[in-house]
N, C-alpha and C positions, 0 to 999 in steps of 0.2 A: 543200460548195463545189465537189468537184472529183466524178465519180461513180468515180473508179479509186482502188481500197483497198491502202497499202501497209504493209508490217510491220517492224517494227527487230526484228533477228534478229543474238544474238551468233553472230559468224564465231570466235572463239577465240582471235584477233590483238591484239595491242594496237598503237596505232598513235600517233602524237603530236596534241595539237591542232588543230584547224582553226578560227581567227577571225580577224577584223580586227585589226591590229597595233594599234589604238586601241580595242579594244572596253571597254578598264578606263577610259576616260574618256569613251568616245562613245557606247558603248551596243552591245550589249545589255546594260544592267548588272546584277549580282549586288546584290540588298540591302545587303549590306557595305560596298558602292562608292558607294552615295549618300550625295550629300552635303545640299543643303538638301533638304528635304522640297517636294516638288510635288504637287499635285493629279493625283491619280489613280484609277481601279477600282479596286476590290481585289475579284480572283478567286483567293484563295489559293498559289497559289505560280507568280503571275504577277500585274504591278501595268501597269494600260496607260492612260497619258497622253491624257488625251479631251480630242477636233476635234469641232469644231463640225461637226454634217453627217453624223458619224459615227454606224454602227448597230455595235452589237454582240453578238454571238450564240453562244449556250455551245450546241455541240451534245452531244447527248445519247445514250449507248449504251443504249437503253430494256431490253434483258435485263438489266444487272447496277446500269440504273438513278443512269449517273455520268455526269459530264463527262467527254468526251473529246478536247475542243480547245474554242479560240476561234476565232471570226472575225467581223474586221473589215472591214466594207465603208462604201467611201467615194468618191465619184463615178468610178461604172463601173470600183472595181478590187474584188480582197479580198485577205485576207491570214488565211490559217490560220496558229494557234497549237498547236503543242505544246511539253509541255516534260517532259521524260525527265530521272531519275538518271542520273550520270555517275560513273567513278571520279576520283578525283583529280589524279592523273598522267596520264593516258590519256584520247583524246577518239574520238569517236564517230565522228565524220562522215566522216571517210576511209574507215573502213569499210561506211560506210549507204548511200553514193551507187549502187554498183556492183548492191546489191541493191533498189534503188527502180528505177534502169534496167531489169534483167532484168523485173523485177514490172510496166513498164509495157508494154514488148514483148508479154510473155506473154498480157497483154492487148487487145493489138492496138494500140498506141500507138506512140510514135516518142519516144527520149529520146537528147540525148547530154550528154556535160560540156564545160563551158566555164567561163573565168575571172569571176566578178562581185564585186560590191562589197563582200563576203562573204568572198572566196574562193571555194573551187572551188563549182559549182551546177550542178544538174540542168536542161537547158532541154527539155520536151518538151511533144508534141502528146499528150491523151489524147481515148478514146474515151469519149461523154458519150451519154448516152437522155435525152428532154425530151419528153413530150408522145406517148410510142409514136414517136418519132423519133430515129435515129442522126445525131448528129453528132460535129466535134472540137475540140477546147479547148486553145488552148495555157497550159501553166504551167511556174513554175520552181520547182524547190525549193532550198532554201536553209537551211545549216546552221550553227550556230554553238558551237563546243565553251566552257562557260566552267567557273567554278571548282564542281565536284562536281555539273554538269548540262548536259544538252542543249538546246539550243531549233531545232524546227526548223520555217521559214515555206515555204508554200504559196502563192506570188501565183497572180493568174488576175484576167480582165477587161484593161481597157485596161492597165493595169501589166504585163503579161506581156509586150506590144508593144509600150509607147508610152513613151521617154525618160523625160516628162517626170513622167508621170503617176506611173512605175516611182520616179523619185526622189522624191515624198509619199510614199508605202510604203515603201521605204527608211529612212524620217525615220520614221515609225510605227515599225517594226521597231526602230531602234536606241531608242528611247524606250521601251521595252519593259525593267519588270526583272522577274528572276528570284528568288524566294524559296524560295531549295531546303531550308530548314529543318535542324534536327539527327536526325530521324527517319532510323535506318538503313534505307537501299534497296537493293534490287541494281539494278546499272547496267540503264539501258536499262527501267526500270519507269515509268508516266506519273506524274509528280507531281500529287496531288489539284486540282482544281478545285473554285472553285464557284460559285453565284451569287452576283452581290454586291448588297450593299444596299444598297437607294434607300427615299426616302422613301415612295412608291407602289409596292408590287409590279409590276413588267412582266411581260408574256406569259411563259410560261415557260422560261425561260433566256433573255430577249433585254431587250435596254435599249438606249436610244440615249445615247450618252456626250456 
């Protein structure tokens, strides 16, 4: 989605959580937090509520041969997906922001933080190649600490710029649960993906929901 690579890297800090003061009833929710059942993917330790209109796409670390995110695109926006172990007490995101900024500078890019719907968010311009061509893209990143994991989104397309656009992604993102399972992790490790099943196999890794 985005061509600038960043890394979650323990600082050594523990810091307190970072989410939306509703997020145990509005989303992003934890498996444990829902309540009727909805129609949903299932990409293993992440469940994502399908729009019509919508594509979605498991990208793929081809060396170790796994999922490494989702993304959702849906009229001119997208929305990466990650979702990392967390400790229990302690959240992440206060400590990640500061090193996804330095990581996009160092790459020639322009990041700063500002307040979003979220809390605190990354809004920056990054450096993109298309075609043997240099261009820029602007994205936000966006973090959300919940109960023993991380999720954090990647907007980019008209959502990075555009109110209204930004609020359907918004609405995608908090419809998003989290299945962090009982499988001991260390913090900050990506929780398994995978693909999910449809009746017809799709290209590989992508489905339209």
């Amino acid at each position: 989605m985005t061509d600038i690579q960043t890394t979650i890297q323990d600082s050594g800090v523990e810091y307190p959580k970072s989410a939306p003061a509703n997020r145990a009833t509005e989303g992003p929710l934890d498996d444990s937090e829902t309540g009727a059942v909805k129609p949903s993917v299932d990409l293993g330790s992440l469940r994502v509520e399908p729009k019509r209109g919508m594509q979605l796409k498991l990208e793929v670390e081809k060396t170790a041969n796994r999922a490494v995110a989702v993304t959702l695109e849906y009229d001119e926006s997208t929305l990466q997906l990650q979702p990392f172990a967390a400790p229990r007490s302690s959240g992440l995101w206060h400590g990640i922001r500061a090193q996804i900024m330095e990581q996009i500078l160092q790459q020639g890019g322009k990041a700063v933080e500002q307040e979003g719907p979220f809390g605190p968010e990354v809004s920056a311009v990054v450096p993109v190649q298309a075609g043997g061509k240099f261009s820029t893209r602007p994205v936000r990143f966006v973090g959300i600490d919940g109960p023993r994991w991380f999720l954090r989104g990647v907007i980019a397309g008209k959502a990075a710029i555009d109110a209204d656009a930004a609020e359907v992604v918004h609405q995608m993102l908090r419809s998003v649960v989290v299945v962090r399972g009982t499988t001991p992790m260390p913090p900050r490790d990506l929780l398994p993906l995978r693909v999910p099943a449809t009746p017809t196999a799709p290209e590989a890794g992508q489905t339209e929901a």
